[in-house]
Biopython code that builds the backbone (N, CA, C, O; Angstrom):
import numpy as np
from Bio.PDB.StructureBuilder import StructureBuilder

atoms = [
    (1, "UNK", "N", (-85.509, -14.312, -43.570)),
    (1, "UNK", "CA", (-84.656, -15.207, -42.812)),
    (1, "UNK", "C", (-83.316, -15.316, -43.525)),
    (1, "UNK", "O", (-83.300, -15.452, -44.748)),
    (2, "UNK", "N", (-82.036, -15.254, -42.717)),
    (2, "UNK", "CA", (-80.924, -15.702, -43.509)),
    (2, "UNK", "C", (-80.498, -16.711, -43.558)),
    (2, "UNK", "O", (-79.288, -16.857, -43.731)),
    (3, "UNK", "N", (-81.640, -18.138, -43.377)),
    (3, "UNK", "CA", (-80.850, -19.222, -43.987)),
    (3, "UNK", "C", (-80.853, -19.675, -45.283)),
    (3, "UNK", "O", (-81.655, -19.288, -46.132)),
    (4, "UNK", "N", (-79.670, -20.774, -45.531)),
    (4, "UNK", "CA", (-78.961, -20.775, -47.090)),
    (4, "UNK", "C", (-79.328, -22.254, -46.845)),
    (4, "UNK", "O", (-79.267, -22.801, -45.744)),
    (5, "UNK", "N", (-79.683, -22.788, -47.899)),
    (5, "UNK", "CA", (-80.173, -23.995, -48.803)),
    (5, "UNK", "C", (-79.029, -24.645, -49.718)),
    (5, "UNK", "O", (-78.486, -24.334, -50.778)),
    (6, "UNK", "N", (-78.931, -25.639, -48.851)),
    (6, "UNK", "CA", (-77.544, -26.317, -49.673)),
    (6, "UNK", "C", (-78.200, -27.490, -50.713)),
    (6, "UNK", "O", (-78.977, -28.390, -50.392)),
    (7, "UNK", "N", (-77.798, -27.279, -51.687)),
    (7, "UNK", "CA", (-78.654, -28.654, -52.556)),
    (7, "UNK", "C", (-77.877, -28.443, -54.372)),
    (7, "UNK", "O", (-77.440, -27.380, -54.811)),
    (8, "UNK", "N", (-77.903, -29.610, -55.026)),
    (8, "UNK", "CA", (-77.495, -29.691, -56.106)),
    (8, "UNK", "C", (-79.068, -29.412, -57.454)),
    (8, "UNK", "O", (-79.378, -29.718, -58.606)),
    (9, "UNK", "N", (-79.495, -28.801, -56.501)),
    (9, "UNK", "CA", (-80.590, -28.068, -57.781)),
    (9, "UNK", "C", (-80.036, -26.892, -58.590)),
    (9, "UNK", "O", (-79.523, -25.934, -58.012)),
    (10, "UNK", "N", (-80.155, -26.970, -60.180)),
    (10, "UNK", "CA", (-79.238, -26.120, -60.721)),
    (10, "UNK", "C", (-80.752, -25.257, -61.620)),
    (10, "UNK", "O", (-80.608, -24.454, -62.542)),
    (11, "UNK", "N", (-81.891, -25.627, -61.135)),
    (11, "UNK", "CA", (-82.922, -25.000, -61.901)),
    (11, "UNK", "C", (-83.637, -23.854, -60.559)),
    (11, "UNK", "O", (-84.812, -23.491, -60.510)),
    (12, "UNK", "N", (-82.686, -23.526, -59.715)),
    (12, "UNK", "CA", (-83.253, -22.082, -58.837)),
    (12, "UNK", "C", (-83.750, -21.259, -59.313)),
    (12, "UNK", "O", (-84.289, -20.588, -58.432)),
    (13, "UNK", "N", (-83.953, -20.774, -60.452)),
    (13, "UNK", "CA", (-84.698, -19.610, -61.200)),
    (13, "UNK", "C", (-85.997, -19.957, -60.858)),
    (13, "UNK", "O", (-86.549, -18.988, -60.337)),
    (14, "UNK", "N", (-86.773, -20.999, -60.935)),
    (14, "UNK", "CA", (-88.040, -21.078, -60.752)),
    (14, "UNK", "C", (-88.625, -21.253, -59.189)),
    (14, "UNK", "O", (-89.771, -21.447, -58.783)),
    (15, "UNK", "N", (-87.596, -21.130, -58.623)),
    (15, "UNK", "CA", (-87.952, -20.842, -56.808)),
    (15, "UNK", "C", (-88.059, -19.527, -56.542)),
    (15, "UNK", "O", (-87.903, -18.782, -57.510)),
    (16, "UNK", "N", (-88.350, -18.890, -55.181)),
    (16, "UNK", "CA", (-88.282, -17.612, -54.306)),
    (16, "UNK", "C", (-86.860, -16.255, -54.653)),
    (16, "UNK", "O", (-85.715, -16.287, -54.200)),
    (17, "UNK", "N", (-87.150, -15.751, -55.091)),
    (17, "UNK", "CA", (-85.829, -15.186, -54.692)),
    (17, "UNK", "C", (-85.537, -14.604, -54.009)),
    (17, "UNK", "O", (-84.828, -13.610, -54.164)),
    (18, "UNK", "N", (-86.120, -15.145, -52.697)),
    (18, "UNK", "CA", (-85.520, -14.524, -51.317)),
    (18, "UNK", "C", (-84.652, -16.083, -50.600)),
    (18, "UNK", "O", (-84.243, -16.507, -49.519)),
    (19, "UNK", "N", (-84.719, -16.384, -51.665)),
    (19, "UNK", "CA", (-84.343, -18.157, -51.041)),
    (19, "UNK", "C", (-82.441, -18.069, -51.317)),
    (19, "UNK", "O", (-81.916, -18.248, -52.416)),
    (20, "UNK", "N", (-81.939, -17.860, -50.458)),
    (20, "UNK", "CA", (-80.063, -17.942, -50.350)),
    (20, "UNK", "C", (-79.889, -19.426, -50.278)),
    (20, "UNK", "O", (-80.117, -20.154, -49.313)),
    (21, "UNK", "N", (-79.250, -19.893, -51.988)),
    (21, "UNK", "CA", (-78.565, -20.913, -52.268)),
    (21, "UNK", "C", (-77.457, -21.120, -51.847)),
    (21, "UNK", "O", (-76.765, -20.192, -51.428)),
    (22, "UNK", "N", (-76.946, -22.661, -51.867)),
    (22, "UNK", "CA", (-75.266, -22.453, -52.006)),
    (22, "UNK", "C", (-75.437, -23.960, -52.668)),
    (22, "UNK", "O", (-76.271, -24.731, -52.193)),
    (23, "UNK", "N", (-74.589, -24.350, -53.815)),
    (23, "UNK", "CA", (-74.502, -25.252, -54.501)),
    (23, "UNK", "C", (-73.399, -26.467, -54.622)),
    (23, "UNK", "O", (-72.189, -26.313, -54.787)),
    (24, "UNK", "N", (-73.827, -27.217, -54.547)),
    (24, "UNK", "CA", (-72.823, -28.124, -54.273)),
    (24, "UNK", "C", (-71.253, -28.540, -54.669)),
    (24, "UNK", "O", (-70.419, -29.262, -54.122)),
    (25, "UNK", "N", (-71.259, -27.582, -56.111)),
    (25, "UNK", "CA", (-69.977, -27.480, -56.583)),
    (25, "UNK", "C", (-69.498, -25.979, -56.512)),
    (25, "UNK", "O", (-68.479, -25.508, -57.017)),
    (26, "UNK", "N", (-70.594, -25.253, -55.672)),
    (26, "UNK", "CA", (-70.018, -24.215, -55.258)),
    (26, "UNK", "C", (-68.342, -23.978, -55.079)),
    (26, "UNK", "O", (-67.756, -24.768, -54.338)),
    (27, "UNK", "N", (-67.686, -23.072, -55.642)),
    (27, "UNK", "CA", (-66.455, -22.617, -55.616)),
    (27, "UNK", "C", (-65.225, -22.692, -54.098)),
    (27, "UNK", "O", (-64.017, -22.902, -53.989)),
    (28, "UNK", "N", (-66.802, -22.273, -52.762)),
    (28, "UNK", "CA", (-66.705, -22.265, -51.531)),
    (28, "UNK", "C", (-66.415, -23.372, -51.187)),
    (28, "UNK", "O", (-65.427, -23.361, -50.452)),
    (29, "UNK", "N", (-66.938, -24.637, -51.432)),
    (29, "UNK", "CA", (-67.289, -25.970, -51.158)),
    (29, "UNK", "C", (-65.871, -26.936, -51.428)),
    (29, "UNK", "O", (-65.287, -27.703, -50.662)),
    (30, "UNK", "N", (-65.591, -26.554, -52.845)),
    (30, "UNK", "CA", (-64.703, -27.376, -53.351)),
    (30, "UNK", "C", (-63.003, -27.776, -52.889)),
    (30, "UNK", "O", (-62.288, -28.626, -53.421)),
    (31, "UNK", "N", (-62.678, -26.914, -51.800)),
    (31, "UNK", "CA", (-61.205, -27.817, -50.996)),
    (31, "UNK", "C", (-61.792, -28.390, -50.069)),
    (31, "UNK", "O", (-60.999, -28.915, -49.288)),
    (32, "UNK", "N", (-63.075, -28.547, -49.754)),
    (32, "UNK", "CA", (-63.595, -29.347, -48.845)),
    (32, "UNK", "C", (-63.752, -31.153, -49.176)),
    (32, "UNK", "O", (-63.707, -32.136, -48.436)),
    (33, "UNK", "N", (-63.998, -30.934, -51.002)),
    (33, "UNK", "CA", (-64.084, -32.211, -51.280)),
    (33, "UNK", "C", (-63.391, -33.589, -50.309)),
    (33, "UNK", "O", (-62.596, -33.217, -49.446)),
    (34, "UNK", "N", (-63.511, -34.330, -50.353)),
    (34, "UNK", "CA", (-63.031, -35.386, -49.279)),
    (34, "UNK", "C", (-62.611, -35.242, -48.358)),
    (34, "UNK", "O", (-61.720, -36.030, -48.040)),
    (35, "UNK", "N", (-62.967, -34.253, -47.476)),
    (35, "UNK", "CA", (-62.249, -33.597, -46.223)),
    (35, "UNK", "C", (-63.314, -34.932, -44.922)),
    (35, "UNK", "O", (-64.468, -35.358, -44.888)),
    (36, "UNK", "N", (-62.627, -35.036, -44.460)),
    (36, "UNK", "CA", (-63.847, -35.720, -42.837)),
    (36, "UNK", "C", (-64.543, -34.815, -42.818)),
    (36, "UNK", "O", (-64.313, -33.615, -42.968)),
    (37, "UNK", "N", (-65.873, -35.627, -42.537)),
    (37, "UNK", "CA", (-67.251, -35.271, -42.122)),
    (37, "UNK", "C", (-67.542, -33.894, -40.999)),
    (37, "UNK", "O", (-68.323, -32.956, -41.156)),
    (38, "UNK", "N", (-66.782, -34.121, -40.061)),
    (38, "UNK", "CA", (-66.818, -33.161, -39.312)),
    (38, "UNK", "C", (-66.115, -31.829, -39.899)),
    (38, "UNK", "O", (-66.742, -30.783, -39.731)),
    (39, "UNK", "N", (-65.261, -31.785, -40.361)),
    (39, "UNK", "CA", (-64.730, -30.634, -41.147)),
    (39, "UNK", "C", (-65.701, -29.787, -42.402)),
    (39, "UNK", "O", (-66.018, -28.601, -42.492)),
    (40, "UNK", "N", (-65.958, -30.834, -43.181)),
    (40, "UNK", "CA", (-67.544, -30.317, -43.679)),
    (40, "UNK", "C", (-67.933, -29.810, -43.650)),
    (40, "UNK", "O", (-68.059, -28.812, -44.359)),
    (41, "UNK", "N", (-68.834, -30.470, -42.001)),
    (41, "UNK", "CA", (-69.684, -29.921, -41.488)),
    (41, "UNK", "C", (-69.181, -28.446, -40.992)),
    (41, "UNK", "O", (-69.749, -27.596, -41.678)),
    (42, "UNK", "N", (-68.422, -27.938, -40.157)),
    (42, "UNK", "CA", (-67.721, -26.820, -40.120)),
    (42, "UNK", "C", (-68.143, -26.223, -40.954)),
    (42, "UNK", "O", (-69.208, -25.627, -40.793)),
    (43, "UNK", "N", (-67.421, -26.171, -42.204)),
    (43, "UNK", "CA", (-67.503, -25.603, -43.386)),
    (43, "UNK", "C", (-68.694, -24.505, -43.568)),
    (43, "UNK", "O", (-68.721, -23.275, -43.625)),
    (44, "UNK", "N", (-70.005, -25.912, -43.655)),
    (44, "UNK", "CA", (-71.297, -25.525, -43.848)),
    (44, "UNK", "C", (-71.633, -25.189, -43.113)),
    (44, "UNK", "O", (-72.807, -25.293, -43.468)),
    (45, "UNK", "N", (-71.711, -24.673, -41.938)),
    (45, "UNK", "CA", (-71.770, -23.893, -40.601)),
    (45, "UNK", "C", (-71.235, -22.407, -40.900)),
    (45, "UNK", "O", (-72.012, -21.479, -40.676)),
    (46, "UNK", "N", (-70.018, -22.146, -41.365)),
    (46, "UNK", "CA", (-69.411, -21.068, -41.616)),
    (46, "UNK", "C", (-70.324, -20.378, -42.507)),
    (46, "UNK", "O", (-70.543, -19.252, -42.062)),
    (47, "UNK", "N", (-70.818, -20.561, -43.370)),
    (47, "UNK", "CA", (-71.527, -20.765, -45.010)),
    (47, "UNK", "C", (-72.845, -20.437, -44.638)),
    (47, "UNK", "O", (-73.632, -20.290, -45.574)),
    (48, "UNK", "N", (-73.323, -20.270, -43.358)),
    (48, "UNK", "CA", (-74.805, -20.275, -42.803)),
    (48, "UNK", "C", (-76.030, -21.530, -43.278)),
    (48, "UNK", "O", (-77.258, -21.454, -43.226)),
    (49, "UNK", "N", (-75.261, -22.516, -43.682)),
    (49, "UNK", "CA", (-75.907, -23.503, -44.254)),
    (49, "UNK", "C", (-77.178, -24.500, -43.446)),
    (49, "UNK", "O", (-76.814, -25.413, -42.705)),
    (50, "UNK", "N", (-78.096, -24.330, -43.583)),
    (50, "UNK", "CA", (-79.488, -24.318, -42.448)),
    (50, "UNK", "C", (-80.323, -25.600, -42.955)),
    (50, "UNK", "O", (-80.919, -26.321, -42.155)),
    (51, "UNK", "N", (-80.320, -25.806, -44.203)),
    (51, "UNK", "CA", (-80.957, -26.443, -44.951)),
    (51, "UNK", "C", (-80.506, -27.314, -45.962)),
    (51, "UNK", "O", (-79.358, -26.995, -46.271)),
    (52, "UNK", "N", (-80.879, -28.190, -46.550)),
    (52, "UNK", "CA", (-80.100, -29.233, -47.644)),
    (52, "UNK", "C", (-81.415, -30.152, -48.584)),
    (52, "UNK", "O", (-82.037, -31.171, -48.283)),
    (53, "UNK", "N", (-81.457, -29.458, -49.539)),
    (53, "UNK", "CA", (-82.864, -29.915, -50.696)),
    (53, "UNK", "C", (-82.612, -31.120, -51.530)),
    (53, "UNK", "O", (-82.363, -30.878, -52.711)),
    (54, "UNK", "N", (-82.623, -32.297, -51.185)),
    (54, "UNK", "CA", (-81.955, -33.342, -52.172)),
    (54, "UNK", "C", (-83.020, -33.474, -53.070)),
    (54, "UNK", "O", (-84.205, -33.404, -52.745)),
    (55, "UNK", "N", (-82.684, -33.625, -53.963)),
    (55, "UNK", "CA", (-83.460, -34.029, -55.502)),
    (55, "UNK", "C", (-83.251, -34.987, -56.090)),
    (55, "UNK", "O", (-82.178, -35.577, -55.969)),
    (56, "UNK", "N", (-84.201, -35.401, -56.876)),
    (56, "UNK", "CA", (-84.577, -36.860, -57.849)),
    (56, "UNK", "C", (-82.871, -36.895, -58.142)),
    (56, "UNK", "O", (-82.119, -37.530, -57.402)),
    (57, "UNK", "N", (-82.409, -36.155, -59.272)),
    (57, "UNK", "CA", (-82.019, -35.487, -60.335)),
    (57, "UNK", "C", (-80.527, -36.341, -59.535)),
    (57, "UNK", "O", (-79.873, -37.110, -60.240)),
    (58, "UNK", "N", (-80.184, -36.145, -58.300)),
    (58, "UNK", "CA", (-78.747, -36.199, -58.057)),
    (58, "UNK", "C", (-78.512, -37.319, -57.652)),
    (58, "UNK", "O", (-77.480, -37.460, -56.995)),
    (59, "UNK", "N", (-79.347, -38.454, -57.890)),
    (59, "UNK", "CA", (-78.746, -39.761, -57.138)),
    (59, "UNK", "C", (-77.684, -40.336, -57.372)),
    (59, "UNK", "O", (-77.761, -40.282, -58.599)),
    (60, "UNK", "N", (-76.445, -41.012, -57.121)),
    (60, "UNK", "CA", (-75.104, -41.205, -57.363)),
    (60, "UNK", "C", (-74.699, -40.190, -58.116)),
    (60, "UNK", "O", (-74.258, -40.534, -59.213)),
    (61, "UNK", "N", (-74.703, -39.217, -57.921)),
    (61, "UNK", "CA", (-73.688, -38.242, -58.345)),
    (61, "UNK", "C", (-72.314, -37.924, -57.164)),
    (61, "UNK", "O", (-72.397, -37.577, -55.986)),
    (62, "UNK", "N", (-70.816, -38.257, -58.190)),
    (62, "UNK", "CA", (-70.115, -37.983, -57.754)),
    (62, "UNK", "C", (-69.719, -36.768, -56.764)),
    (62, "UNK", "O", (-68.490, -36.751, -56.697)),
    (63, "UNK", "N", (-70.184, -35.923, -56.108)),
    (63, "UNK", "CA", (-69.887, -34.611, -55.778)),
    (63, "UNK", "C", (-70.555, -35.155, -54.774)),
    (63, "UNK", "O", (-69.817, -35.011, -53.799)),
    (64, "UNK", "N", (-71.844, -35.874, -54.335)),
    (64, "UNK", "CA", (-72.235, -36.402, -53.290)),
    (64, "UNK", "C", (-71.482, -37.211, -52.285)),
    (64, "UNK", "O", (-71.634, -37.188, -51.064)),
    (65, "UNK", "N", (-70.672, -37.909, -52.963)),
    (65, "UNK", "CA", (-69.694, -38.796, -51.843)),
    (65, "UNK", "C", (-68.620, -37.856, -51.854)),
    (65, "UNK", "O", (-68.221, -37.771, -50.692)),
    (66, "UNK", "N", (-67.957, -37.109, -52.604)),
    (66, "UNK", "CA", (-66.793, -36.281, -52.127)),
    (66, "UNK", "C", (-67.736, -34.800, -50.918)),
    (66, "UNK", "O", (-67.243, -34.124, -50.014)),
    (67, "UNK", "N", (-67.992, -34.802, -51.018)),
    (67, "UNK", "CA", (-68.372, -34.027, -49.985)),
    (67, "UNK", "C", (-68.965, -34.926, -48.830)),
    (67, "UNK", "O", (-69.185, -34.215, -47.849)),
    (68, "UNK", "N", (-69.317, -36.323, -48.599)),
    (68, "UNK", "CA", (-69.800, -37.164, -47.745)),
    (68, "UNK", "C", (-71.523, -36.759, -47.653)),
    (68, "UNK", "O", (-71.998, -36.819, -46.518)),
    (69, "UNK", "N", (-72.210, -36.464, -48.482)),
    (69, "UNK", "CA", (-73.385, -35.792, -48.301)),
    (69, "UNK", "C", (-74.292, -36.783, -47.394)),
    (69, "UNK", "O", (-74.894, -36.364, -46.406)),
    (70, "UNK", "N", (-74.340, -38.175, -47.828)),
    (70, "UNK", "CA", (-75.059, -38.998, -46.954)),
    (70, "UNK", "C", (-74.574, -38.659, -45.641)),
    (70, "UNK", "O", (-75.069, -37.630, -45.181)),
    (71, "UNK", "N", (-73.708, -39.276, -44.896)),
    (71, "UNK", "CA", (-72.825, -39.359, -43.894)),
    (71, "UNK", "C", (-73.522, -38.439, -42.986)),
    (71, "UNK", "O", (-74.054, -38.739, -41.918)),
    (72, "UNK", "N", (-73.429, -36.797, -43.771)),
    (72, "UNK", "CA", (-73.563, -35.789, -43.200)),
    (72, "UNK", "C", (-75.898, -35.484, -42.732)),
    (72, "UNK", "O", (-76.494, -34.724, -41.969)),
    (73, "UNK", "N", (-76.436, -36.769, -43.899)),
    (73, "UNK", "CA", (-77.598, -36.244, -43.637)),
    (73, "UNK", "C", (-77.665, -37.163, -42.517)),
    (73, "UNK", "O", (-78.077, -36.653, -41.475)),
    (74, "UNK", "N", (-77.353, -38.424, -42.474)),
    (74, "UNK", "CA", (-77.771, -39.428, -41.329)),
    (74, "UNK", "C", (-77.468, -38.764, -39.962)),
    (74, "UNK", "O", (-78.227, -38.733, -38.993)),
    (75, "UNK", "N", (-75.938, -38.117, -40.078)),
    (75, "UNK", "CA", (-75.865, -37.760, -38.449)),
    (75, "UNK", "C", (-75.882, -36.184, -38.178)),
    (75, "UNK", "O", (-75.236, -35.610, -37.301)),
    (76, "UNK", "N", (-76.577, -35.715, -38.919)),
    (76, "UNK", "CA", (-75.925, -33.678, -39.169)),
    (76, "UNK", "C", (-77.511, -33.323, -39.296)),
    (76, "UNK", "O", (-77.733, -32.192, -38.864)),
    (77, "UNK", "N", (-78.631, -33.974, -39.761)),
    (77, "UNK", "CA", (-79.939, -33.961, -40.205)),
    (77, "UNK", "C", (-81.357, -34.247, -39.879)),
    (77, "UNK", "O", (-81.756, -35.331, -39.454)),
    (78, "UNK", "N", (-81.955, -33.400, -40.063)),
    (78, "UNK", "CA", (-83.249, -34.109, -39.807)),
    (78, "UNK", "C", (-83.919, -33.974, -40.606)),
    (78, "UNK", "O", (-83.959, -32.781, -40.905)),
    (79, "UNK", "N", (-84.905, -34.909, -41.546)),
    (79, "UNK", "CA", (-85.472, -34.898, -42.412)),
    (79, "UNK", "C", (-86.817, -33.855, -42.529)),
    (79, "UNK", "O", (-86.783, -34.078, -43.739)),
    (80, "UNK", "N", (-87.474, -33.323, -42.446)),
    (80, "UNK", "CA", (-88.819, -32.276, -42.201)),
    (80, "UNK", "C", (-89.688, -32.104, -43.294)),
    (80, "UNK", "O", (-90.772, -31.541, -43.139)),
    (81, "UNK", "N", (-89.205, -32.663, -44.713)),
    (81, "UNK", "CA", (-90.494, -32.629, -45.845)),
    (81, "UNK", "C", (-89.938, -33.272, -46.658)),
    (81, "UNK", "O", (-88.774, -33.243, -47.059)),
    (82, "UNK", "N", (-91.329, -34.266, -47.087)),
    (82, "UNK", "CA", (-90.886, -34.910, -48.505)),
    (82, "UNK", "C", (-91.512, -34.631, -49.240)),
    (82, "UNK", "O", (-92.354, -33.869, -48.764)),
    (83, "UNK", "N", (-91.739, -34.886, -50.864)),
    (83, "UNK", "CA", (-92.538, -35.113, -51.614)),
    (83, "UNK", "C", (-91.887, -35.704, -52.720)),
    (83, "UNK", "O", (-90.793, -35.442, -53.219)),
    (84, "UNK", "N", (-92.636, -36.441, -52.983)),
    (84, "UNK", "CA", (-92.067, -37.690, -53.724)),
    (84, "UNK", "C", (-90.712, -38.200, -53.602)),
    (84, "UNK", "O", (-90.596, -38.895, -52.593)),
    (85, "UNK", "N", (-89.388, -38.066, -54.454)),
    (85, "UNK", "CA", (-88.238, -37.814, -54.379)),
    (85, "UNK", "C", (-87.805, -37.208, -53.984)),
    (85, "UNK", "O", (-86.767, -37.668, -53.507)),
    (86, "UNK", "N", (-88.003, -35.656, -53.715)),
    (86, "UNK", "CA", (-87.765, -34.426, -53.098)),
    (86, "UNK", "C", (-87.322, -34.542, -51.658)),
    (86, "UNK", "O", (-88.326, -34.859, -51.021)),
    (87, "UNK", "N", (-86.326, -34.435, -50.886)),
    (87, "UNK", "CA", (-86.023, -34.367, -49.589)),
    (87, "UNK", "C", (-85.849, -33.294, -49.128)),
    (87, "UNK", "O", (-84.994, -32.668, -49.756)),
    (88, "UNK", "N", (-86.584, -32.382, -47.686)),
    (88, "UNK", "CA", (-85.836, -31.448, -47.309)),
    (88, "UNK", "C", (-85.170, -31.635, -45.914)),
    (88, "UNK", "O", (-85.863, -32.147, -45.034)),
    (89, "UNK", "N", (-84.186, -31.352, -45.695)),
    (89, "UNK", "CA", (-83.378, -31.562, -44.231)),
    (89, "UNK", "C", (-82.952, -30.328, -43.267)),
    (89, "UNK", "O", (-82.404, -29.382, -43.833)),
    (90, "UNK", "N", (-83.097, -30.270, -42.245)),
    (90, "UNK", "CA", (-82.673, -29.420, -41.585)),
    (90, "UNK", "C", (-81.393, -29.772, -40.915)),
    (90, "UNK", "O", (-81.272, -30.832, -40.300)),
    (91, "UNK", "N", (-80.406, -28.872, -41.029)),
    (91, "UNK", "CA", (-79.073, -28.972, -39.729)),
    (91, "UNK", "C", (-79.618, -28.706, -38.497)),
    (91, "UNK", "O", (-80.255, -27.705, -38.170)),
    (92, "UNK", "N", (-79.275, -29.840, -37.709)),
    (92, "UNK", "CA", (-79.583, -30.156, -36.253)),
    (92, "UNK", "C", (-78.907, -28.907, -35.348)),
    (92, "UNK", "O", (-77.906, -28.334, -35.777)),
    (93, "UNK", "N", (-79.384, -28.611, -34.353)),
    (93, "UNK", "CA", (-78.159, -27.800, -33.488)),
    (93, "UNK", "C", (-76.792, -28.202, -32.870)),
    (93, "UNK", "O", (-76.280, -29.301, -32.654)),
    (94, "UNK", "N", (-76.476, -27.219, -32.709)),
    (94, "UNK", "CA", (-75.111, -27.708, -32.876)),
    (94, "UNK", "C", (-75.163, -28.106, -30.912)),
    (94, "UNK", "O", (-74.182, -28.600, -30.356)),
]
sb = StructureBuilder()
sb.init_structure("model")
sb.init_model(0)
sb.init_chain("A")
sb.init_seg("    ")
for serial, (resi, resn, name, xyz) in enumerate(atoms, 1):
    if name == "N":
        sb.init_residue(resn, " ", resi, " ")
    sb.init_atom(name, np.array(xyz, "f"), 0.0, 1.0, " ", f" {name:<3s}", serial, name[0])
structure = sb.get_structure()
């Protein structure tokens, strides 16, 4: 499958490696910082961005509100697996 997994997990070595990351301070990402929500979202659309893995690890982390990450899971998201802390989300259709 070619969807890409957007998430601030920086320990991917121990996942799939058929699994296409893109990281939150990704290089791609970063003139997006504080851009509106909808622009973003764009963004991550362009980016093939399908998926979004939130982790324990990132709670108030700055890079989360400059990119609007909440914003974007409440109305861009659907939640589809938890475990424990672990969130996984899917991008809704467009």
């Amino acid at each position: 499958e070619d969807s890409v997994l957007l998430t601030h997990e920086n320990r991917h070595l121990y996942l799939r490696d058929d699994i296409k990351f893109l990281h939150l301070d990704d290089y791609r990402l970063i003139d997006w910082y504080g851009k509106p929500p909808e622009e973003v979202l764009a963004r991550l659309r362009e980016l093939g961005v399908d998926y979004y893995l939130k982790i324990r690890n990132e709670r108030n982390h700055p890079i989360l509100e400059d990119l609007g990450i909440d914003k974007l899971l409440q109305d861009h998201f659907d939640l589809i697996y938890e475990r424990g802390e672990n969130l996984l989300y899917r991008l809704k259709s467009e």
